[in-house]
C-alpha positions in Angstrom: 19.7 -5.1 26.3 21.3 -1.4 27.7 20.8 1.3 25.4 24.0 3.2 24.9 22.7 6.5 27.1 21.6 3.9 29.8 25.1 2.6 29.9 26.4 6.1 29.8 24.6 7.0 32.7 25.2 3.5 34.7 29.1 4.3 34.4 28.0 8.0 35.4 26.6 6.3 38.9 29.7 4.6 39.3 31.9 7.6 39.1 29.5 9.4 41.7 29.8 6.9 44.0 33.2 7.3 44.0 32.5 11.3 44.8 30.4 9.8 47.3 32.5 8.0 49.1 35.5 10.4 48.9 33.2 13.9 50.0 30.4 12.0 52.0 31.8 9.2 53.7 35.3 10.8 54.4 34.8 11.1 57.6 33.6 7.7 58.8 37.4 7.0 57.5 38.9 9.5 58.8 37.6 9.1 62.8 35.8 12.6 62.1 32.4 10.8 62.4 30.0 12.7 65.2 30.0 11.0 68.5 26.4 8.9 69.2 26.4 8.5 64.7 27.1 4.8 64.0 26.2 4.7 60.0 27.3 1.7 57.9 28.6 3.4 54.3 29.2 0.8 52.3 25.2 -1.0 52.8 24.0 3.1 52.4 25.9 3.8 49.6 25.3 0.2 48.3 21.4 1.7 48.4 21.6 4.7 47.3 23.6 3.9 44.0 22.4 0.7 43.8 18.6 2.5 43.7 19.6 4.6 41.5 20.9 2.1 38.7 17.7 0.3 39.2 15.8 3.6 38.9 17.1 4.5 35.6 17.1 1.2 34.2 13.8 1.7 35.0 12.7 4.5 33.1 15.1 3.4 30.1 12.6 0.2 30.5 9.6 2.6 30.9 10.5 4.5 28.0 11.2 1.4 25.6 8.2 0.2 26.2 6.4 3.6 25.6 8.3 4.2 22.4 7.6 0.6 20.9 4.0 1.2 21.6 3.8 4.6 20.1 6.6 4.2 17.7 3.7 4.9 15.1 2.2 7.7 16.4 5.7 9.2 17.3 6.3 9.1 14.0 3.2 10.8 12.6 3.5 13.7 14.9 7.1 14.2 14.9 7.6 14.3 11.1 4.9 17.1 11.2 5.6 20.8 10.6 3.3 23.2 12.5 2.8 26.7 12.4 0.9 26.9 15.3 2.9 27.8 18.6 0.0 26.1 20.9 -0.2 23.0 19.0 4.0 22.5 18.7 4.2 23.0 22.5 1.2 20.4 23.3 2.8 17.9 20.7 6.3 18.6 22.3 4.8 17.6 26.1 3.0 14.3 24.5 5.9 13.1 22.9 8.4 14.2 25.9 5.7 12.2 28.3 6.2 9.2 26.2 10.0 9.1 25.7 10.8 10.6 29.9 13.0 12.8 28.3 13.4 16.6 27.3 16.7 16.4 25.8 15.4 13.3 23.5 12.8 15.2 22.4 14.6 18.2 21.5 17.4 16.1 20.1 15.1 14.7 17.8 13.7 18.2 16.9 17.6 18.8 16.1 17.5 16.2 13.5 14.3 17.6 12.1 15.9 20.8 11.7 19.2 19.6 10.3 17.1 17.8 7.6 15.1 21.1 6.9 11.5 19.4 7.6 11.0 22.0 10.5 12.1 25.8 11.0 14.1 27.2 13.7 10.7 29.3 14.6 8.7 26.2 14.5 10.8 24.5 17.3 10.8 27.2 19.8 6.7 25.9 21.0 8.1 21.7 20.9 11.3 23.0 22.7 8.5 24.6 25.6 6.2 21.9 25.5 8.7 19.5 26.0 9.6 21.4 29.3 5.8 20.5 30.2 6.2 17.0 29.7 9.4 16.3 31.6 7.5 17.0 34.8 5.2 14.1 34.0 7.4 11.3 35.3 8.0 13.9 38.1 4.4 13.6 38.9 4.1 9.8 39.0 7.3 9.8 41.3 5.5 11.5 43.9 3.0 8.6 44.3 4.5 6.4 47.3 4.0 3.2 46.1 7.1 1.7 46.3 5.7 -1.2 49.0 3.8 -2.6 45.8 6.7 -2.0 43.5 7.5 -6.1 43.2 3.9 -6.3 41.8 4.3 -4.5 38.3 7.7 -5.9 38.0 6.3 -9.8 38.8 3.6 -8.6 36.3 5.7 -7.1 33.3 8.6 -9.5 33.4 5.6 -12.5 32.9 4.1 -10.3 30.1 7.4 -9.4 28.4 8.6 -13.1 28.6 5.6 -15.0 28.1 3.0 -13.3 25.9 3.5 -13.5 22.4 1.6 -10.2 21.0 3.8 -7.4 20.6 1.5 -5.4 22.5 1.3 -7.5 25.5 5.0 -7.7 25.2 5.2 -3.8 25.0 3.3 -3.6 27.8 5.0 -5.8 30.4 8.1 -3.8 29.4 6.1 -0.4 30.9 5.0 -2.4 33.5 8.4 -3.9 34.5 9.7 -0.2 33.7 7.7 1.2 36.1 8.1 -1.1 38.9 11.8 -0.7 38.6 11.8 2.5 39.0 8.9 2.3 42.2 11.8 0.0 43.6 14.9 1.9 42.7 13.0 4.8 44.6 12.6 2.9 47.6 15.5 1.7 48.1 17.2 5.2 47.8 14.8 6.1 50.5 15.6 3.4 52.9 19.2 3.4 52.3 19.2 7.4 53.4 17.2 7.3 56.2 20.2 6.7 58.5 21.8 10.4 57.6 18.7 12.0 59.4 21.0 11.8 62.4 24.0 12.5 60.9 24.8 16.5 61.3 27.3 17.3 58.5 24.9 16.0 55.7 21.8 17.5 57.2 24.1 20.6 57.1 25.0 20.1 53.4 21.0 19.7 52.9 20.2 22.9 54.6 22.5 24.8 52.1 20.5 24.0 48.8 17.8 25.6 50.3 20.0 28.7 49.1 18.4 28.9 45.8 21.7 29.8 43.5 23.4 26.2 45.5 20.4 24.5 44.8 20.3 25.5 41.5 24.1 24.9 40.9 23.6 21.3 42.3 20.9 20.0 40.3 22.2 21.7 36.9 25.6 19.6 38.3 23.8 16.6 38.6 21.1 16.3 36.3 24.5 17.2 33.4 26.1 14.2 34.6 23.1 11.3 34.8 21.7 13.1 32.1 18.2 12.9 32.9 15.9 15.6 34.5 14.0 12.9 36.4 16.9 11.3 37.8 17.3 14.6 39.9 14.1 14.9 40.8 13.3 11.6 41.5 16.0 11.5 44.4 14.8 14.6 45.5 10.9 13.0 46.1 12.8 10.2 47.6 14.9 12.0 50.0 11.8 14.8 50.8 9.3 11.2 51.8 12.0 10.5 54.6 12.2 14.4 55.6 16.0 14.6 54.4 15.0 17.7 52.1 12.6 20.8 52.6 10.1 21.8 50.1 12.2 25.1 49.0 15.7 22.4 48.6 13.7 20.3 46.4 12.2 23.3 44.1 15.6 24.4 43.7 17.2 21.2 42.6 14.3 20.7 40.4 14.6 24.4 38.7 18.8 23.1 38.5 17.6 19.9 36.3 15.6 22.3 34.0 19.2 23.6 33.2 21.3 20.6 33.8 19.0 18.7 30.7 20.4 21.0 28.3 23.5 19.2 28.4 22.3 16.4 26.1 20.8 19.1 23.7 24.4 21.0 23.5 26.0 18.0 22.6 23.6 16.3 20.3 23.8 19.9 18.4 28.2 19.6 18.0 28.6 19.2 14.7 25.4 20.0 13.2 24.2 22.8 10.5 23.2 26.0 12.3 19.8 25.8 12.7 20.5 22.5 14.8 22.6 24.7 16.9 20.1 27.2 17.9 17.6 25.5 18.7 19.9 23.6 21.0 20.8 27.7 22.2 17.2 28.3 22.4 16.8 25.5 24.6 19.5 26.7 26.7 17.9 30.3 26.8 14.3 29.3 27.6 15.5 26.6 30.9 17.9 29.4 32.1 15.6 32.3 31.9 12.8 30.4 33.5 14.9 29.7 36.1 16.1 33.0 36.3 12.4 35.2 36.5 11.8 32.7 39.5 15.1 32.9 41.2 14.4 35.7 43.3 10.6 34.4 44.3 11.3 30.7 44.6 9.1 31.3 48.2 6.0 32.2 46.7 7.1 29.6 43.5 6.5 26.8 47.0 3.6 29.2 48.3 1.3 28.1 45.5 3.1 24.5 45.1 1.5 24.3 48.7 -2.0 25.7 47.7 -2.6 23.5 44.5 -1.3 20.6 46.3 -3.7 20.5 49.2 -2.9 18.8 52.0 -0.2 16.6 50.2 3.4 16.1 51.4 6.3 17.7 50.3 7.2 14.7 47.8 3.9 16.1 45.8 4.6 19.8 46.0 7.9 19.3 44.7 6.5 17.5 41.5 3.6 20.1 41.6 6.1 23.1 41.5 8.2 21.2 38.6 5.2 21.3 36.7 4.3 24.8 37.8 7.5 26.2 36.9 7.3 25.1 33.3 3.8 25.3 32.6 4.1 28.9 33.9 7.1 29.7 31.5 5.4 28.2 28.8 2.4 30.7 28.9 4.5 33.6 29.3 7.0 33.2 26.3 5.4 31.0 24.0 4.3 34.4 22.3 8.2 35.1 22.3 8.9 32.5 20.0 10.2 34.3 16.6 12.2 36.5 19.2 14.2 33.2 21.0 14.6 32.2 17.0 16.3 35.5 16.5 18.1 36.1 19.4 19.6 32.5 19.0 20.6 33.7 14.9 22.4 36.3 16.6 24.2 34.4 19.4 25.3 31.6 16.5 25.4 33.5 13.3 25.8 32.2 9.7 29.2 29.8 9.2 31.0 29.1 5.9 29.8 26.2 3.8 32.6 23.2 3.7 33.9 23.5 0.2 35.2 20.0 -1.9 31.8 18.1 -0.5 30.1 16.6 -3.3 26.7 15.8 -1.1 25.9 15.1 2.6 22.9 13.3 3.6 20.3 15.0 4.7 17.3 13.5 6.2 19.1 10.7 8.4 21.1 11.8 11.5 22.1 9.5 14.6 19.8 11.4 16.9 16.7 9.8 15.9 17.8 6.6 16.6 16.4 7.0 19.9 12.9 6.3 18.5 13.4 3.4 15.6 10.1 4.1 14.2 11.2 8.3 13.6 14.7 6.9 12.9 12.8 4.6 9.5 10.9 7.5 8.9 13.9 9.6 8.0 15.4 6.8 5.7 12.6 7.0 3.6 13.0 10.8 3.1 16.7 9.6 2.4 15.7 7.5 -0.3 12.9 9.5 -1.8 16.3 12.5 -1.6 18.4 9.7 -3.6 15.0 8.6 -5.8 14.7 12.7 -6.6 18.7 12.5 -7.8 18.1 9.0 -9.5 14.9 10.9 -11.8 17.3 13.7 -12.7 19.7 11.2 -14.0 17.0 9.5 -16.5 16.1 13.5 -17.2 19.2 14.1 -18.4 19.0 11.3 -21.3 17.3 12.3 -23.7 19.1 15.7 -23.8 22.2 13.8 -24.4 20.3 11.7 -27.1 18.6 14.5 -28.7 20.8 17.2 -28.4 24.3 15.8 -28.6 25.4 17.5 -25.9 28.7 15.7 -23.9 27.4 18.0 -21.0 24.6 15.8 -20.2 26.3 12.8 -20.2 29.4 14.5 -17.6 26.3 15.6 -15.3 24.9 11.8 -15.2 27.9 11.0 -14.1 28.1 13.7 -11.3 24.7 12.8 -10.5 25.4 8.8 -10.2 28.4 10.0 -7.4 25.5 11.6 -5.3 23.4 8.7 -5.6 26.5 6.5 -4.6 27.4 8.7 -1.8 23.9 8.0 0.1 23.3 4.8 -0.9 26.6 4.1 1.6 25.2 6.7 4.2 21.4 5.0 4.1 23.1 1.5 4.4 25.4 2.8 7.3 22.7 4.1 8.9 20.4 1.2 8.3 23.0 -1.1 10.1 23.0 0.7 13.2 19.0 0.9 13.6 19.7 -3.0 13.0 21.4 -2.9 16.3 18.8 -1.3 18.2 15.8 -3.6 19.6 12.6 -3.3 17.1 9.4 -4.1 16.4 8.4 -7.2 14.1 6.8 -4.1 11.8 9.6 -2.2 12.7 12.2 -5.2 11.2 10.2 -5.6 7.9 9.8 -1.7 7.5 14.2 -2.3 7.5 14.3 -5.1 5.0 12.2 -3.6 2.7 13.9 -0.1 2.7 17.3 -2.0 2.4 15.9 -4.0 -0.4 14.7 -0.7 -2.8 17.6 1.0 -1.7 19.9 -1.8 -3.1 17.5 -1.9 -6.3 17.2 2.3 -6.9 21.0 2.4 -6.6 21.2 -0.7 -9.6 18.8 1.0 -11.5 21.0 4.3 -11.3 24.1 2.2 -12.5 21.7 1.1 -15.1 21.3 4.8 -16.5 25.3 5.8 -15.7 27.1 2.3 -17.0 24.7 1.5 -19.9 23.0 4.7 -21.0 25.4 7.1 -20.3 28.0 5.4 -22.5 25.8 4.7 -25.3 24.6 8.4 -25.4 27.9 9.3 -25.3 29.1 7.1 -28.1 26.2 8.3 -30.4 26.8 11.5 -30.3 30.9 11.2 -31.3 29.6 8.8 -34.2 27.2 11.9 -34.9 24.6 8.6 -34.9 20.9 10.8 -35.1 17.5 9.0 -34.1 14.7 8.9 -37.0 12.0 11.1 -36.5 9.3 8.0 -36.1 11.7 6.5 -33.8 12.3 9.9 -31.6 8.9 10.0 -31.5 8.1 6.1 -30.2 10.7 6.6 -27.9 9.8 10.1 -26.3 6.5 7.7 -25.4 8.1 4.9 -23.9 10.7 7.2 -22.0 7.9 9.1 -20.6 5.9 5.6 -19.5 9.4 4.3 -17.3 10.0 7.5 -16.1 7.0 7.8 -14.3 6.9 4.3 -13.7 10.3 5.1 -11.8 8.4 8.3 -10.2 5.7 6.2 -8.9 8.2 3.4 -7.4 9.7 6.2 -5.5 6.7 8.0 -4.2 5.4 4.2 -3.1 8.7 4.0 -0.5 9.2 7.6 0.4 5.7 7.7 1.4 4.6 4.0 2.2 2.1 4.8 -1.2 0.2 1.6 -1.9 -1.6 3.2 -4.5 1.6 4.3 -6.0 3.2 0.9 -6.1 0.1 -0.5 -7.6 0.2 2.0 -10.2 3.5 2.0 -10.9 3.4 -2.1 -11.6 0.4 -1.9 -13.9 2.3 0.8 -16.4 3.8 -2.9 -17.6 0.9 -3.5 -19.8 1.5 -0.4 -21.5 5.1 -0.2 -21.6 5.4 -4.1 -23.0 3.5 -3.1 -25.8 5.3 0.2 -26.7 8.7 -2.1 -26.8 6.7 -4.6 -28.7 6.5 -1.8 -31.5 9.6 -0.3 -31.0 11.4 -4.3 -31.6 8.8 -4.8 -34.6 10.0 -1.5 -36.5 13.8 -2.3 -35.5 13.1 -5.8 -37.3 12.1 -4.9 -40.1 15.4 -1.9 -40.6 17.5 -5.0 -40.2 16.8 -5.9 -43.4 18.6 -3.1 -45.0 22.0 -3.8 -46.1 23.1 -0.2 -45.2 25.5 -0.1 -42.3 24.1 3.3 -41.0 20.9 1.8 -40.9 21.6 -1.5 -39.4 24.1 0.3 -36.9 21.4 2.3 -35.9 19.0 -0.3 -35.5 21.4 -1.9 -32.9 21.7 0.9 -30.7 18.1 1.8 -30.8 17.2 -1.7 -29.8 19.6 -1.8 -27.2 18.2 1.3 -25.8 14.7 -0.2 -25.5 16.5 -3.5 -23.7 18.1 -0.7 -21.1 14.6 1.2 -20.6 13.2 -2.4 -20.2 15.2 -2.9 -17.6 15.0 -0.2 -16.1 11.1 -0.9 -15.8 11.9 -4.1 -13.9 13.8 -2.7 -11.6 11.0 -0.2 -11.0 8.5 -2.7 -10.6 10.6 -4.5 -7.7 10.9 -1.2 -6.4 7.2 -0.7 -6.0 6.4 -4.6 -5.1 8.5 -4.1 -1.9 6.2 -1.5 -0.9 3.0 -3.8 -0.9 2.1 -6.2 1.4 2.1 -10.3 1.0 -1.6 -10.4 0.1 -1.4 -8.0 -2.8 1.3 -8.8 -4.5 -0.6 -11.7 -5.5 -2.9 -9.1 -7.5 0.1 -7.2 -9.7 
């Protein structure tokens, strides 16, 4: 199944091969072809673009595979804050090592920012490290084992197709990932070995190594395929059949630093203004980077050429990718408050949207990339919506006690709010439906689809039921004993942190919670137990007062009741098979 950006950039390919054709090939249809040069252009552009499909089907393979394996421990260190710089910029280059991409990284750092779970300052070290771990794939290009690419791809398509573990299955994906993108590679590289001979592009070649061309082309590029290692990958493949010097391939490399940025802007359209500078500080860190080595991209290749031995120029290109950014890291990762306010001043505060009731939060389209961070931020959704539902049940006995109309009116407001994301956690939830998960991942979906549908019932509970009857007790000026208050005051107390446990057991995937939460049943039984006896017994009165408030009380303990149940589902969803058998 094609991801969306892997369908984006497959449609890309087919518009360059139309450049291709029209700038490139021209003159084989327009007799201008050099004498002695006999080139066929449709089998070499055939290769070429054809390669490069397969390559990046590749890597989206490589990368699926990577992210259903680590989904987990994705998710731990992405939902992370840190206030150390070193640590953000090592956990930016793991997790931009597993996904092949920058821009995903920092995209999801967008989100995390958007829902307030990381500062603007915070994101500055990710946003570097994830520099580092672009290069990564960069380095595994260089290896020139594209004769034994067939192997891993015979390999991972049995694994994925055959195996019935999930990590076997996750595996052959990375396998058949890599293969792909082994093959892809060497096809581009046979498919261009005819245009050593032909002058006009050998010319074209010799211009990128002007830096600023260089530069310009792989920004061009990498902004179109979106993806850094695209660029670079076609430069190891055209540098291993001596189509590209060492200086030409740094400088296309240092272009896809700034070309990957593209993603990041347009992740960040739309987005609070926090999300929006730390797309700018992206921006700021790739260009300036690129822009202290511009004038010494020579001695930038000098010390490519001294770390990398006696390797060819396909290695010291990868070797001066990660140079470059490993370099830039060190020098400006003590710079990070000042990128965070350079980047406030660039994008400066903007006026709040007035008429919105409330916008979610926590969930936001970018982490759908990664399905297990993209689950993670539904439960911060619902524990947002659980937070909303508790204020509701607050606001009761207020009402109750103090007969005050303005409780009641700010249930009510609160019951929109809890409407309002119940619809955005359910739209949300249908589109990680559509994406390609995990067994774990799948039941993880259900169950948070399940308590959502139950917290937003149990809201209705307190704004169709409670609400009303609040609200008709106090224009009847109907008062609540003093025993009674007091037996009720209890029993509210027992649901409502019955309903505080539920919600702590989804939001944060709280066993312990659940189990407590379940076991308050004992307790609370018995406290309605008491609560029906006394109620019994009023009903003998032949006062109408008495017997009208006996009604009402007793239909407040059947609401709470219920609300209780609905609690207890809550928290059972968050247990697995074995225990429920226990509560």
């Amino acid at each position: 199944m094609l991801t969306t950006s892997l369908k984006m950039k497959l449609v890309t390919i087919l518009a360059l091969g139309m450049i291709f054709v029209i700038f490139i090939c021209w003159p084989a249809f327009a007799d201008t072809q050099p004498a002695g040069v006999d080139i066929d252009w449709f089998n070499l552009g055939m290769g070429l673009f054809g390669g490069l499909a397969l390559f990046l089907a590749g890597l989206d393979m490589l990368s699926e595979g990577l992210k259903k394996a680590a989904g987990d421990t994705l998710k731990s260190l992405l939902s992370k804050m840190t206030t150390n710089r070193l640590l953000g910029a090592i956990t930016g280059a793991f997790i931009t090592a597993v996904l092949n991409s920058s821009s995903v990284t920092t995209v999801l750092v967008v989100s995390f920012i958007t829902a307030g779970v990381m500062t603007l300052t915070q994101s500055v070290g990710v946003i570097m490290g994830a520099n580092i771990g672009s290069t990564m794939t960069a380095q595994l290009l260089a290896f020139n084992i594209s004769s034994y690419a067939l192997l891993p791809i015979a390999v991972g398509f049995f694994m994925t197709f055959t195996a019935k573990a999930e990590g076997i299955k996750h595996a052959g994906m990375m396998a058949m990932g890599l293969g792909l993108v082994f093959f892809g590679m060497g096809i581009m590289s046979t498919a261009m070995t005819p245009l050593r001979s032909y002058e006009p592009f050998m010319a074209f070649l010799k211009t990128m190594e002007r830096p600023l061309l260089g530069i310009l082309a792989g920004a061009a590029f990498t902004g179109l395929v979106q993806s850094s290692a695209a660029t670079v990958g076609i430069a190891i493949a055209m540098a291993t059949e001596g189509l590209l010097t060492l200086p030409a391939g740094i400088a296309l490399a240092l272009g896809a630093n700034i070309g990957t940025c593209v993603t990041v802007l347009l992740a960040a359209i739309g987005k609070p203004e926090e999300a929006v500078r730390a797309a700018i500080v992206h921006v700021m860190f790739n260009v300036i980077g690129v822009l202290v080595w511009l004038p010494i991209i020579d001695q930038l290749a000098n010390l490519a050429i001294a770390v990398s031995a006696t390797a060819g120029i396909p290695r010291q290109i990868a070797n001066a990718n990660t140079l470059f950014n490993v370099i830039n890291t060190v020098l400006f990762i003590g710079f990070t408050p000042w990128f965070a306010l350079i980047a406030h001043k660039i994008y400066s505060e903007r006026p709040q949207k007035a008429g919105v009731i409330i916008v979610p939060k926590f969930i936001d389209e970018s982490t759908l990339t990664v399905p297990a961070v993209a689950l993670e931020q539904v439960r911060r959704e619902f524990g947002r919506m659980g937070q909303i539902t508790l204020a509701m049940l607050s606001e009761m006995p207020h009402a109750v006690l103090e007969k005050d109309k303005q409780h009641v009116e700010t249930i009510m407001m609160l019951d929109d709010k809890v409407d309002i994301l119940e619809a955005a956690i359910f739209g949300f939830l249908g589109k990680v439906r559509q994406l390609s998960l995990t067994a774990k991942e799948s039941s993880v979906h259900q169950k948070l689809m399940a308590a959502t549908v139950n917290l937003e019932t149990l809201a209705d509970v307190i704004e169709t039921d409670l609400a009303p009857m609040a609200k008709n007790m106090i224009e009847k000026q109907q008062r609540v004993s003093k025993i009674a208050r007091d037996a009720f005051e209890e029993l509210y107390i027992a649901v409502h942190r019955s309903v505080e446990l539920a919600i702590k057991a989804i939001r944060d995937d709280d066993q312990q919670a659940a189990t407590q939460a379940i076991y308050q049943k004992g307790a609370i039984r018995d406290l309605c137990e008491q609560l029906l006896t006394r109620e019994s017994q009023r009903l003998t009165s032949d006062r109408e007062e008495i017997l009208e408030s006996a009604r009402i009380e007793m239909s407040l303990i059947d609401k709470m009741r219920r609300i209780h149940r609905l609690a207890r589902r809550i928290a059972k969803i968050a247990l697995p098979p074995e225990l429920l058998g226990e509560t």
